[in-house]
C-alpha positions as CSV (number, residue, x, y, z in Angstrom):
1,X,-1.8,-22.4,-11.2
2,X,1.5,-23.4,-9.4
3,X,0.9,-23.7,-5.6
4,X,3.3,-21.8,-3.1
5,X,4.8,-22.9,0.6
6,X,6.9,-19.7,0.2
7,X,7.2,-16.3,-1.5
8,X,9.3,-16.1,-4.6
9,X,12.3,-14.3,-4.6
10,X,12.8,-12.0,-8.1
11,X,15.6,-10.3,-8.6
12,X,15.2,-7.2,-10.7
13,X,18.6,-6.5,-12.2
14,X,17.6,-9.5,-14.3
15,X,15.3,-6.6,-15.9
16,X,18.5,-5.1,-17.3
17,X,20.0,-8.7,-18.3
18,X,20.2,-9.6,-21.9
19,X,17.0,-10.1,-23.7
20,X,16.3,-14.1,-22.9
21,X,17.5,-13.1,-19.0
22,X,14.7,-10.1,-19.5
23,X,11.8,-12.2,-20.9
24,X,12.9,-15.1,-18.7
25,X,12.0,-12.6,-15.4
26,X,9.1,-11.1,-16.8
27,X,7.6,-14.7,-17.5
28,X,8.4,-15.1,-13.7
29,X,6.8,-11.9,-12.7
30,X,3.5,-12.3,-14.8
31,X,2.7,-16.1,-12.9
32,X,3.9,-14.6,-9.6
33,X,1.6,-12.0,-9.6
34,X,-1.1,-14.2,-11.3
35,X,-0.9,-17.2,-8.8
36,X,0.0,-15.4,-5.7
37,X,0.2,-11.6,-6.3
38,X,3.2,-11.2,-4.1
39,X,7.0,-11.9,-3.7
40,X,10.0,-10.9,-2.4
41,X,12.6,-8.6,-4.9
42,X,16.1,-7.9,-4.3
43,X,18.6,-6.0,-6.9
44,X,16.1,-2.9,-6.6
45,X,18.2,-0.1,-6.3
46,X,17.8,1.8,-2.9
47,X,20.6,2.6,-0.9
48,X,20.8,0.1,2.4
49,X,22.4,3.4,4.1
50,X,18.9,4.9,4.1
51,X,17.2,1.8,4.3
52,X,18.8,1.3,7.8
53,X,18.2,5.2,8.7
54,X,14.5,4.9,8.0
55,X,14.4,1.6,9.9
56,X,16.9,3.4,12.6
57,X,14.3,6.6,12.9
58,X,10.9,4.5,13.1
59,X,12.7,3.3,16.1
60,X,13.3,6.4,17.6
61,X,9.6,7.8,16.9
62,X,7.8,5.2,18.5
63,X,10.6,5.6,21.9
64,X,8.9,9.5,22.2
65,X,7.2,10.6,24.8
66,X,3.3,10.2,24.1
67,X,2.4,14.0,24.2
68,X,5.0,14.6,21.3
69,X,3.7,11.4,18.8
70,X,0.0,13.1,19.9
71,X,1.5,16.3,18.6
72,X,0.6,15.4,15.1
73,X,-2.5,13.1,15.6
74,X,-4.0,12.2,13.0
75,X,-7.6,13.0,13.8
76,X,-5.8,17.0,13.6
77,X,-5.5,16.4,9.5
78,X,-8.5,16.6,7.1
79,X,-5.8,14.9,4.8
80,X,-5.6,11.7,7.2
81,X,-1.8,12.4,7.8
82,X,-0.1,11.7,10.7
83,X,-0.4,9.7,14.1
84,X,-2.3,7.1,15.1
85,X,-2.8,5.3,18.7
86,X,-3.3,1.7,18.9
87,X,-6.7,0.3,17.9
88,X,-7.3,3.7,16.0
89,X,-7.4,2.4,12.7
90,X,-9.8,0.0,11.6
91,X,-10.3,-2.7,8.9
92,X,-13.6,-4.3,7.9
93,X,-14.8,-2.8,11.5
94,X,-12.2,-4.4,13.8
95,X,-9.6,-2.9,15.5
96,X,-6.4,-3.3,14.5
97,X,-3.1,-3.5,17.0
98,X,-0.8,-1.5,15.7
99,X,0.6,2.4,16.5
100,X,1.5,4.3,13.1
101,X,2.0,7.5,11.5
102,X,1.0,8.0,8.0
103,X,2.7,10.4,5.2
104,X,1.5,11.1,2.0
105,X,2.9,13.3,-0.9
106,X,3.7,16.8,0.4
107,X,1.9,18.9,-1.3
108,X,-0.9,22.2,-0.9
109,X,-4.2,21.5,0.4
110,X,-6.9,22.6,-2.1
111,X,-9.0,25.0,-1.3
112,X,-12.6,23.4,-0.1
113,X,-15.3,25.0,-2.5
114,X,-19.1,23.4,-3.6
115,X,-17.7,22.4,-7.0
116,X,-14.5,20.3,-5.3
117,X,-14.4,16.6,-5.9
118,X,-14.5,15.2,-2.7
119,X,-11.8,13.1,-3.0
120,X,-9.6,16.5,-3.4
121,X,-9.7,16.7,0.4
122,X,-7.2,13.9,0.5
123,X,-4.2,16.1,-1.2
124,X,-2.5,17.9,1.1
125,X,0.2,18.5,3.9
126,X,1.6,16.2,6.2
127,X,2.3,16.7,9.8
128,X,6.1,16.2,11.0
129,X,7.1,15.7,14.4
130,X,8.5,18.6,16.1
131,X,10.6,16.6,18.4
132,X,12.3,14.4,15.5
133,X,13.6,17.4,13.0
134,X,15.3,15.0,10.7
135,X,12.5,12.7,10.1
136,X,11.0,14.7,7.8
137,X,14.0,15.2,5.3
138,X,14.9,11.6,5.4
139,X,11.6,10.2,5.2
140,X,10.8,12.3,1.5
141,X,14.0,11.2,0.7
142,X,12.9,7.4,1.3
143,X,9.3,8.0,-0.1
144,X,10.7,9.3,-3.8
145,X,13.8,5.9,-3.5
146,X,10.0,3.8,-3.1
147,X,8.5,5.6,-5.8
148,X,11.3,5.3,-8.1
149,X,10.9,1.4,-7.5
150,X,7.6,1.4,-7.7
151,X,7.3,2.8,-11.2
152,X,9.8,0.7,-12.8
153,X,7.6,-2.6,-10.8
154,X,4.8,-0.6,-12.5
155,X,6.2,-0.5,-15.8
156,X,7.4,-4.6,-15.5
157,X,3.8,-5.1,-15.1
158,X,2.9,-3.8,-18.1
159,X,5.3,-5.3,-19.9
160,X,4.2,-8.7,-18.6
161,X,1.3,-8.3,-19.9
162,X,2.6,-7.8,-23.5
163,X,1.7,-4.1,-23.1
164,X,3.9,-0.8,-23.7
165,X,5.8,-0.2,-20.6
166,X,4.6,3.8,-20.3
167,X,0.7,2.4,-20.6
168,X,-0.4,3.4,-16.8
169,X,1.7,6.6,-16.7
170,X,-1.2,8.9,-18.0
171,X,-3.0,7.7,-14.8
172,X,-0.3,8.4,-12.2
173,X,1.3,11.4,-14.1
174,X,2.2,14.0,-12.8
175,X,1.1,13.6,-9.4
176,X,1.0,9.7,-8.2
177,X,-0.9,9.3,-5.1
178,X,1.1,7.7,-2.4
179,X,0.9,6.4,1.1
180,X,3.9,5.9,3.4
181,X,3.2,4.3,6.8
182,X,5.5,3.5,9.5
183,X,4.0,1.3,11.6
184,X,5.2,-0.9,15.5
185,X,2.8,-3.6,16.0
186,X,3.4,-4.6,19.8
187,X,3.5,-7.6,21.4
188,X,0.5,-9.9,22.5
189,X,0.6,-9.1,26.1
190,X,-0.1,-5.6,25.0
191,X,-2.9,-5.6,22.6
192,X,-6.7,-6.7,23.0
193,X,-6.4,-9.3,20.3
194,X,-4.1,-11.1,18.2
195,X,-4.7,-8.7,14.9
196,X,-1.7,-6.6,14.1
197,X,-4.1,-5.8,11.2
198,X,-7.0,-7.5,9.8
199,X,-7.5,-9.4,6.4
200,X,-7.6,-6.9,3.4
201,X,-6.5,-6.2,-0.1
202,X,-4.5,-2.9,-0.9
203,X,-5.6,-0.2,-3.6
204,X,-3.3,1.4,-5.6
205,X,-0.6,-0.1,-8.2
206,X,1.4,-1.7,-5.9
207,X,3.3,-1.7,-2.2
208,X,6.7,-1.8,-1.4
209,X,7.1,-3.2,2.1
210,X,10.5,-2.7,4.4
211,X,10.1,-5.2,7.1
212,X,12.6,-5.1,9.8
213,X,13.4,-8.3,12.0
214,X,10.0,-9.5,13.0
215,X,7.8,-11.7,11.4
216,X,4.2,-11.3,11.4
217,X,3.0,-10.6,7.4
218,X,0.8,-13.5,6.2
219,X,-0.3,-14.1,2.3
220,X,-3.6,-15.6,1.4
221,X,-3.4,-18.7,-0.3
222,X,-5.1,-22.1,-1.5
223,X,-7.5,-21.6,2.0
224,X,-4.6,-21.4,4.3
225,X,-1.7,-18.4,4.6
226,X,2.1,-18.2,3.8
227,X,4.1,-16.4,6.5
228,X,6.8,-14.0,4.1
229,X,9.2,-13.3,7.3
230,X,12.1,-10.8,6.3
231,X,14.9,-11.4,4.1
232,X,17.7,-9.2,4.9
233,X,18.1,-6.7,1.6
234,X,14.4,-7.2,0.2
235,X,11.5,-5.6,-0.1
236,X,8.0,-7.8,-0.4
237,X,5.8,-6.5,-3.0
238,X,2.5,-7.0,-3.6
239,X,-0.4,-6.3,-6.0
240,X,-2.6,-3.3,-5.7
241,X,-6.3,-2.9,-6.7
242,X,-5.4,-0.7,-9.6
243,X,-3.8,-3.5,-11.4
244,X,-6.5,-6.0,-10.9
245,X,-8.7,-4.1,-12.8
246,X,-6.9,-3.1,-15.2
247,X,-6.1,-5.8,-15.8
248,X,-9.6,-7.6,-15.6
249,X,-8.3,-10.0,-12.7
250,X,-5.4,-11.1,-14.0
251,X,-3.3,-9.8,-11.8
252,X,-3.8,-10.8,-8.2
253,X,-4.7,-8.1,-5.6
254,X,-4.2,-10.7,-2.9
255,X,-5.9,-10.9,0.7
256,X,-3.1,-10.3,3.1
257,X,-3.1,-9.6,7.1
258,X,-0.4,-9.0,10.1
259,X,-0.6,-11.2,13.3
260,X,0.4,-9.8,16.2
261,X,3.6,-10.0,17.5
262,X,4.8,-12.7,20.7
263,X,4.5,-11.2,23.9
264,X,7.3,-9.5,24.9
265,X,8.4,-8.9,21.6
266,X,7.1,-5.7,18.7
267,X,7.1,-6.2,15.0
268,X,7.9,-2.3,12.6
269,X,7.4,-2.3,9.3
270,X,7.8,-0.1,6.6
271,X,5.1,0.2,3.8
272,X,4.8,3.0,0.5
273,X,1.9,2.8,-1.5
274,X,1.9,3.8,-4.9
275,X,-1.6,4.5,-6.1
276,X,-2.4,6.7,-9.5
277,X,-3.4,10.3,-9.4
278,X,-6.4,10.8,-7.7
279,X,-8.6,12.1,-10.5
280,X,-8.1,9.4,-12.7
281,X,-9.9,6.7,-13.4
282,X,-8.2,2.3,-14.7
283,X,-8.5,1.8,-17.9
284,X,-9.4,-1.6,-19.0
285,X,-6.3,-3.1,-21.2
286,X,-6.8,-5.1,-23.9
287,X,-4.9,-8.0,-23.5
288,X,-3.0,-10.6,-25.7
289,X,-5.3,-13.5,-26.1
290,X,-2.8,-16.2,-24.8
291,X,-3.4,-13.9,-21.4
292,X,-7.2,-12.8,-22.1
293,X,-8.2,-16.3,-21.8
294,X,-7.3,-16.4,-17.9
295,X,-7.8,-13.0,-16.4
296,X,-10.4,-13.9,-13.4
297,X,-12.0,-10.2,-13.9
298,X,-12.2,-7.9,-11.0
299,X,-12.9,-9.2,-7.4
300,X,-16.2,-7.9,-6.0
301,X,-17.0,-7.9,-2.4
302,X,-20.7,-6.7,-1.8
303,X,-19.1,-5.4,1.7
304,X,-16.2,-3.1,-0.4
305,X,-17.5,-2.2,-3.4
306,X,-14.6,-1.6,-5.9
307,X,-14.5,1.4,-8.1
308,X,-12.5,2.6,-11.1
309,X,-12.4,6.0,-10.0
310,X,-9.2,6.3,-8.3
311,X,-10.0,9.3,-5.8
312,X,-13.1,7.5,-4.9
313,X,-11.8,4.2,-3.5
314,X,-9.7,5.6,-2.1
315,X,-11.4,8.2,-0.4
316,X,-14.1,5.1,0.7
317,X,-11.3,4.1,2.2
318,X,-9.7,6.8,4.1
319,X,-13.5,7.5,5.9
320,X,-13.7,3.3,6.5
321,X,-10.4,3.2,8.4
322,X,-10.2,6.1,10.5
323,X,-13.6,7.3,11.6
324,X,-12.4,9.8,14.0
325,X,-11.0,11.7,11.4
326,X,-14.0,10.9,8.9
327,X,-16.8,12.6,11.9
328,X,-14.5,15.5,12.6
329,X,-13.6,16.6,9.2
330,X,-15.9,15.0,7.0
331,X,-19.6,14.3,8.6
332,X,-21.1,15.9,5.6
333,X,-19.7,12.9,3.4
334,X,-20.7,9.7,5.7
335,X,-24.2,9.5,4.2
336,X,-23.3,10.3,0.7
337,X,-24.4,8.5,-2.3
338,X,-21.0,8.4,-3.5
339,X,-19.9,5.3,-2.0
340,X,-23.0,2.9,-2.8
341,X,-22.0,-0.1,-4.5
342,X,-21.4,0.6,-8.3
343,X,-23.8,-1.1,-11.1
344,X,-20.5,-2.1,-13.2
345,X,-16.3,-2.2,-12.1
């Protein structure tokens, strides 16, 4: 295990390079995302023109007037789409310091019946701010440019771990489940505590984060944490839960946080996550034995349990971090059995 000061910078037209150049990357892919389980890419594809407009319009969302960012609250959603307030979202119980607003896939609500799986209630539409009418067309535009990315990362994954490169996409075909927030962590003198967001792992295949100029993203490693600042032209990408189990640990689902910003100062990011359909559940691959021999199997945290079924975590999830929306929408699910700890991940 190779130990890092730094994240690594991959640069993914090197996928398309000759077949050395292509096995050369995907070496460097499978012992980034085993040691550290994230890095920097560049050479990914989307257009910097709507880079900067997404980056250009989180600005001028956060600059509305309160009563119109309220407009579409998120406690309003059953689908945990839209708005948030500072300290309204939580992780492992603390506050975190950050003001958001949170898209999915647009989609139809189902219709709630006796039978429905509860994660069902997560599908849905979002809610789009009246007072900004061209976020929403450039904001799907940006989400399907992240998803495009995030498939062929997906797809490199499974390559790099001497599998065929189409072996997730019966688990996030046809419908992916996806998570785009835009996020303003403000400064110190403006919060009740220095977390922009608290320690935590994410759960789907991966995320694709835009960062714009301030730092603030910190990567768990060897007992201390990296600071990834942004690189001008990259995304940082990280490991999802998804592929730590399918995986059986090999791949790293890495503990990451967000500190809060210097007074005076405000940090925005950018992150899509790119989770597999929501009735699905990770297989276990098989893999080569050269590989086999090191996977760590699946982290378990008696205070998150982790489960296979995709809907589920994430779900579990969902009713952990926003308990507003959880007691307003879904009281009937807080003392379920469905989230006890599971006998086996």
């Amino acid at each position: 295990m190779s130990t890092y000061t730094t994240l690594p910078v991959l640069d993914l037209t090197r996928l398309e390079a000759d077949p050395a150049e292509r096995a050369a990357v995907l070496d460097e892919l499978r012992r980034t995302a085993y040691d550290l389980g994230f890095f920097y890419v560049t050479g990914h594809g989307v257009d910097p023109a709507l880079i900067d407009e997404v980056l250009a319009l989180s600005r001028r969302f956060f600059a509305l007037p309160e009563a119109d960012k309220l407009a579409i609250e998120m406690v309003n959603s059953p689908h945990f789409r839209g708005y948030n307030r500072k300290g309204a979202e939580h992780t492992r119980g603390q506050r975190d310091w950050r003001e958001q607003v949170d898209i999915g896939a647009e989609r139809e609500a189902l219709p709630r019946t006796p039978d429905q799986a509860p994660w069902a209630r997560l599908r849905g539409p979002n809610q789009w701010p009246a007072a900004l009418p061209e976020f929403r067309d450039t904001i799907l535009r940006y989400q399907e440019a992240a998803n495009t990315l995030a498939i062929r990362l997906v797809r490199a994954f499974a390559a790099a771990l001497g599998q065929p490169e189409d072996v997730f996409a019966p688990i996030y075909t046809p419908e992916p489940h996806s998570l785009l927030k835009i996020i303003r962590y403000p400064g110190r003198d403006a919060t009740e505590s220095d977390q922009g967001v608290g320690a935590h792992k994410d759960s789907g295949f991966v995320t694709v984060l835009l960062q714009d100029r301030q730092a603030g993203l910190e990567v768990e490693h060897e007992g201390s944490w990296i600071s990834a600042p942004p690189i001008p032209g990259s995304f940082v990408i990280n490991i999802g839960e998804v592929l730590e189990l399918a995986s059986n640990g090999y791949l790293l689902a890495n503990v990451h946080r967000v500190v809060t910003p210097p007074a005076g100062s405000e940090r925005r990011s950018v992150a899509f996550f790119f989770g597999a359909r929501l009735d699905s559940t990770v297989p276990l691959l098989e893999l080569p034995p050269e590989l086999a021999q090191f996977a760590r199997g699946a982290t378990r945290d008696p205070l998150n349990p982790l489960f296979r079924e995709v809907g589920r975590n994430h779900l579990k999830s969902r009713l952990r971090s926003h308990p507003d929306v959880a007691q307003r929408h879904h009281a009937d699910l807080l003392d379920s059995e469905l989230f006890a700890p599971p006998v086996q991940v």
